[in-house]
Structures are given as C-alpha cells and as structure tokens.
C-alpha positions in Angstrom: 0.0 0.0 0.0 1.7 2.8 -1.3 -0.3 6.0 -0.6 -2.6 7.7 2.2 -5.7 7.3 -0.5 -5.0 3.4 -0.1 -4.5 3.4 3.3 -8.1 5.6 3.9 -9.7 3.3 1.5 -8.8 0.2 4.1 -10.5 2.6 7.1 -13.1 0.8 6.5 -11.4 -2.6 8.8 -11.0 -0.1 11.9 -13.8 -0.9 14.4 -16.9 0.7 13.9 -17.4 4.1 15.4 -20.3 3.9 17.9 -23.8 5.3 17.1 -23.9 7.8 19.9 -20.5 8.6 19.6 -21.2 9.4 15.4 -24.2 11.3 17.1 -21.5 13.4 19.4 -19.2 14.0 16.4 -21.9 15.8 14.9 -23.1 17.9 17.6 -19.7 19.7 17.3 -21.5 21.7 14.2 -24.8 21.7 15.8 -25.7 24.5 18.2 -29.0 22.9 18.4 -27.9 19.5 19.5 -30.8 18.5 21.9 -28.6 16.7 25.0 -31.8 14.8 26.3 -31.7 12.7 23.5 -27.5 12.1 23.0 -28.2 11.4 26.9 -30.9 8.6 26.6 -28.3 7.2 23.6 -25.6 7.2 26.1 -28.2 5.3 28.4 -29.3 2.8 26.2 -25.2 1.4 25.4 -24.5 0.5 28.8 -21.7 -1.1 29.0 -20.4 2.7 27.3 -22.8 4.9 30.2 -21.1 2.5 32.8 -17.4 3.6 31.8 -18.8 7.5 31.5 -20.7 7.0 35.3 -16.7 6.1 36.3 -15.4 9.3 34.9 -17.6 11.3 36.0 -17.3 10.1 39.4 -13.3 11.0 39.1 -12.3 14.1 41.3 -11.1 15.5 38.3 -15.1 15.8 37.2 -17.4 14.5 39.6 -16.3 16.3 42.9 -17.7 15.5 46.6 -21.4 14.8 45.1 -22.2 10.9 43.7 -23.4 11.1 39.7 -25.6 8.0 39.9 -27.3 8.2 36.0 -26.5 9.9 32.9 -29.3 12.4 33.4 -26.9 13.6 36.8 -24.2 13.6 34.3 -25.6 15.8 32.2 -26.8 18.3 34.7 -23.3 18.0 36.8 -21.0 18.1 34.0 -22.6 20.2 31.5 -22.6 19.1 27.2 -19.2 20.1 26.4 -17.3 17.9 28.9 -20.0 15.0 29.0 -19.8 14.7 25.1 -15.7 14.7 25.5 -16.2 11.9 28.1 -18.4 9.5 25.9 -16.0 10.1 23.1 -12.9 9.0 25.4 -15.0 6.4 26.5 -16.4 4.8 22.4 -13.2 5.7 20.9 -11.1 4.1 23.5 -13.7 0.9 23.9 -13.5 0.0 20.1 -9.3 -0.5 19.7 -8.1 -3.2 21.9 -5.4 -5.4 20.2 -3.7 -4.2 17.2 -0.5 -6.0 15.6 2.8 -4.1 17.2 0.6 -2.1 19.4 0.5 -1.9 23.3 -2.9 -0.7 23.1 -2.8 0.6 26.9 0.9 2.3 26.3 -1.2 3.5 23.3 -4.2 5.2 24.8 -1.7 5.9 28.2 -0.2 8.8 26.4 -3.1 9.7 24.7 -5.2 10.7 27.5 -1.7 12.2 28.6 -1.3 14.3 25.8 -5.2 15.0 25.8 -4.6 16.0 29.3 -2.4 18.3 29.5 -3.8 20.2 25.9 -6.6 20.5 28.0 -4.9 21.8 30.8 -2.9 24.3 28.9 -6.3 25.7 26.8 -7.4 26.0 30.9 -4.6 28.6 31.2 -4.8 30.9 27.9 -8.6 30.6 28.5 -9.4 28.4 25.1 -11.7 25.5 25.1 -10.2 22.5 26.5 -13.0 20.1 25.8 -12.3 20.9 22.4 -8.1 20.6 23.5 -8.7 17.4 24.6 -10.7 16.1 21.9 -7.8 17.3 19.2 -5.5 15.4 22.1 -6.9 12.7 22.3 -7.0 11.5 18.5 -3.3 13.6 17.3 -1.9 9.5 17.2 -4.9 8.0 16.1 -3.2 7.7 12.4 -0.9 4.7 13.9 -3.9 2.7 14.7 -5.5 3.3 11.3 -1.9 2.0 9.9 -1.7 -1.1 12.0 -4.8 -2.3 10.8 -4.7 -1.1 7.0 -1.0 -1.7 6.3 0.6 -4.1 8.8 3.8 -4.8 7.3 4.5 -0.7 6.2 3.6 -0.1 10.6 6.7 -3.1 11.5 9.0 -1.5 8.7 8.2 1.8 10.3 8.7 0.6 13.8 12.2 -0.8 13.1 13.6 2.0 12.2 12.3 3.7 15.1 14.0 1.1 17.1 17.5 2.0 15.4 16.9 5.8 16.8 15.1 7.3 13.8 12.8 9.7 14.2 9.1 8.8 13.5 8.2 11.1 10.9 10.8 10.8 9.5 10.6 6.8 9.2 7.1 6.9 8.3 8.0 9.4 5.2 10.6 6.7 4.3 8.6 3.9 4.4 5.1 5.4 3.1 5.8 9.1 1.8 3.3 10.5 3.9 3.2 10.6 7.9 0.4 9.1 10.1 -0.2 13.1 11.4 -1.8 13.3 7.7 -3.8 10.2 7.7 -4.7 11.2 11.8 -6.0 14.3 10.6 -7.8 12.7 6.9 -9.3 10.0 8.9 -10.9 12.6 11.7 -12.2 14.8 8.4 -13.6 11.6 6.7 -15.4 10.7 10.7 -17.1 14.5 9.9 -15.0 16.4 13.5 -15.4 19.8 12.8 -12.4 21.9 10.9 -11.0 23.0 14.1 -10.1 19.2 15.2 -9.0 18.2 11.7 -6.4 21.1 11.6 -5.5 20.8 15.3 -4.3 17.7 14.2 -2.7 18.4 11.0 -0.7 21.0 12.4 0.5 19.3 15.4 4.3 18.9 14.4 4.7 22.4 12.7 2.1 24.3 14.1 3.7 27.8 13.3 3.7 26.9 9.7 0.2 27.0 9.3 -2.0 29.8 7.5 -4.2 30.9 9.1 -2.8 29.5 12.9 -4.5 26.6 14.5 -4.8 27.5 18.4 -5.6 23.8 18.4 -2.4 22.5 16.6 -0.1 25.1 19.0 -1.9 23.4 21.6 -1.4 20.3 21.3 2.5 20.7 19.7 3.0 22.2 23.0 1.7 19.3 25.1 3.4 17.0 23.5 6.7 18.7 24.3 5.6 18.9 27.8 4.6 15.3 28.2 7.7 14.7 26.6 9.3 16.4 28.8 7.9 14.8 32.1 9.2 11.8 30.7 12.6 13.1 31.0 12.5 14.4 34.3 11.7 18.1 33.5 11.9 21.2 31.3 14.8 23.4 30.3 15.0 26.8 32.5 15.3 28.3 28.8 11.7 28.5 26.9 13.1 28.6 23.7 14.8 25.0 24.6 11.9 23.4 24.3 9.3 25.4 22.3 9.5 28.2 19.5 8.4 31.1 21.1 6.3 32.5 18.6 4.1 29.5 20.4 4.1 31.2 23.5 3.1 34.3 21.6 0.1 33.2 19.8 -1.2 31.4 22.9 -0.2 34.2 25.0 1.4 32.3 27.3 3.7 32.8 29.7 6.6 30.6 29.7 7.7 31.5 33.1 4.1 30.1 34.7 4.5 27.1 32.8 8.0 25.9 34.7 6.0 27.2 37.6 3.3 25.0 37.5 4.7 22.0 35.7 4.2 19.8 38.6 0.3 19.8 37.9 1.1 17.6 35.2 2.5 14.6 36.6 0.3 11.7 36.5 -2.1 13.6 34.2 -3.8 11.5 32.5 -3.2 8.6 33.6 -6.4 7.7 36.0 -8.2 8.7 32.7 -6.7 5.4 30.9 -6.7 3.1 33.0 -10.4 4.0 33.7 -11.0 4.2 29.8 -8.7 2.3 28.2 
C-alpha cells in the first residue's frame, strides 16, 4: 500500500465508530444538538454509560457529590465535557489489540497528551474540551496504519527502534506521515475543521496559515509530556518550544515551569479508567 488514498480506503477494517458517539461528532457543528436525547443514547449502550458513570465520578469531574445516572451527568457536567467523556470512553472501547501495538501504552499517552492540551487551553482561556478532543486522537493515524498496512507499521517501527525519528521513518517507508492520515481519517469521521487542523498541524504548528490555536496546543503538550518523561523542562523556553508558540497562545513561559508539577500523572487515571 503505497499511498494515504490506499490506506483511507482500508479505514473501513478499523472498528466501527459507535452510534452515539457518530451522534457526538456531529453535535460539534450543531448548536442545536438536543442533550436529552444524546443522553438517553448514552443510556441505552450500557456497557459505554457505565465507563462514562466512572469518569464522572473521578475528582477530576465529579467532585464530593455521587453522579448515579446519565441524566446527573448531564446536569453535573454540562454538554461540552459529557460529550468529550463518551468520546474518550467509544473511541477508546472499540481498539483493543492491534499488531505491534501496546494498546494501553497506546491510549496511556493519549489521554496524557489529551490531558495536558486541555490543561494548557485552561490557562490561555481556550476551550479544553475541544483541547482534549484534538489530544486525544493527534496519534490515532498509527492505529489506522496497523490495521490497514501491517507490514509498512513493522517496517516503520524498526527503524524507530535503530533511533530514527518517527516522521521521518514513516516518510521513508510510506511518503506521507500518520499526522496526515490522523487528521484525513478525523475529516472523513465529519470532526469539525477545528479538530481536523488541530491535528494536522501538530508537528509544525507555526507553519500553518491561518494559525491553528488547536495545533499550537497540542505541539506544545506533547513537548511537555515529553518532557515529564525526562524528568523536567529546560530553564530556557526557547529550549523546548518556538516562542512564537508562547506568543500566539499568549502564554507565559515562566508560569509554565512554575506549575509544571500539575502535570504529573495527568492523565493517567483517565486510561486506566478508559482504556
């Protein structure tokens, strides 16, 4: 399979999307999505409302009071962050094993880098429902590749393993980068622009016209998970991130370092709960 046309055309052997989840997708374009109903459909798949019930009963969302039915759910945790739940909780729920993939490594740094894009739209006051959403599915091309072009994902993954870059593997071995068949596969599901180019943009967000608060977003949480990984951030911003970043996001740097223990272990409760 020698193209991202061929690979899309074998999206078709990824697990099916959920109904209710399809239903959420839409409602991103729909300012007159009617919550009662998406809330009985979350009711009606219960093994899904039984994983949502267990978020929202986190203290990240639920709090001191008990969530006992979807209906609380709704009233508790508003749309936004119900509908971000249920699609962490179908998306998650329909990839379990995939050749060459620890699926819970897999969906442990997702809800990591989910995470903490959400945290940082939290501090330059953006949407981080919407942060998380673009986080949560920024890797989601490496699944689509696993299942539609098995041997292309183990020829990428060696090379990996000698030290090479991913992007850079993946453009050896397919000519295009699973960033590109993330963010085709996301259009071709119908997420609204701003997720599709959130995506996209992830690895050069500054090279994108018009900018994509969603892309700097999660480009920049990916440095920072990264970065947890290795025990901490350089005392020099422009170390680890361009600072036109900053910039755009109007962030400051400097409260970044300051509050970077927030994120460790971010995430984390989300996949094992999830995942």
């Amino acid at each position: 399979m020698s193209d991202l046309e061929s690979l899309l055309q074998a999206s078709t052997q990824l697990p099916a999307v959920p109904d209710v989840v399809q239903s959420l997708i839409l409602s991103f374009e729909d300012p007159d999505a009617d919550i009662d109903q998406l809330a009985e459909k979350i009711s009606h798949d219960p093994a899904l409302a039984a994983k949502v019930l267990r978020l929202a009963n986190t203290p990240a969302y639920g709090g001191s009071r008990k969530v006992a039915s979807i209906a609380d759910a709704v009233m508790m945790l508003g749309f936004n962050t119900l509908r971000t739940l249920v699609l962490a909780c179908g998306l998650a729920g329909q990839f379990r094993q995939l050749p060459g993939i620890d699926m819970k490594m897999f969906w442990r740094r997702s809800f990591r880098v989910a995470s903490t894009a959400a945290w940082l739209a939290k501090l330059c006051r953006r949407s981080p429902d919407l942060a998380f959403t673009v986080g949560l599915l920024h890797n989601v091309g490496q699944l689509l590749l696993a299942v539609a072009d098995a041997p292309a994902a183990q020829a990428v993954a060696r090379l990996i393993d000698e030290g090479e870059d991913r992007f850079v593997a993946e453009m050896n071995v397919l000519g295009f980068t699973s960033v590109a068949a993330a963010a085709e596969l996301a259009g071709r599901w119908r997420f609204p622009r701003d997720i599709v180019e959130g995506i996209a943009g992830q690895q050069l967000p500054l090279q994108q016209d018009p900018l994509s608060e969603q892309a700097l977003l999660v480009h920049l949480a990916l440095i920072m998970v990264r970065g947890t990984d290795a025990g901490g951030l350089s005392e020099q911003p422009g170390d680890w991130a361009a600072p036109g970043i900053f910039t755009a996001l109007a962030l400051d740097p400097a409260l970044l370092r300051q509050r970077y223990g927030e994120l460790v272990g971010l995430g984390d409760e989300l996949a094992l709960l999830v995942a």
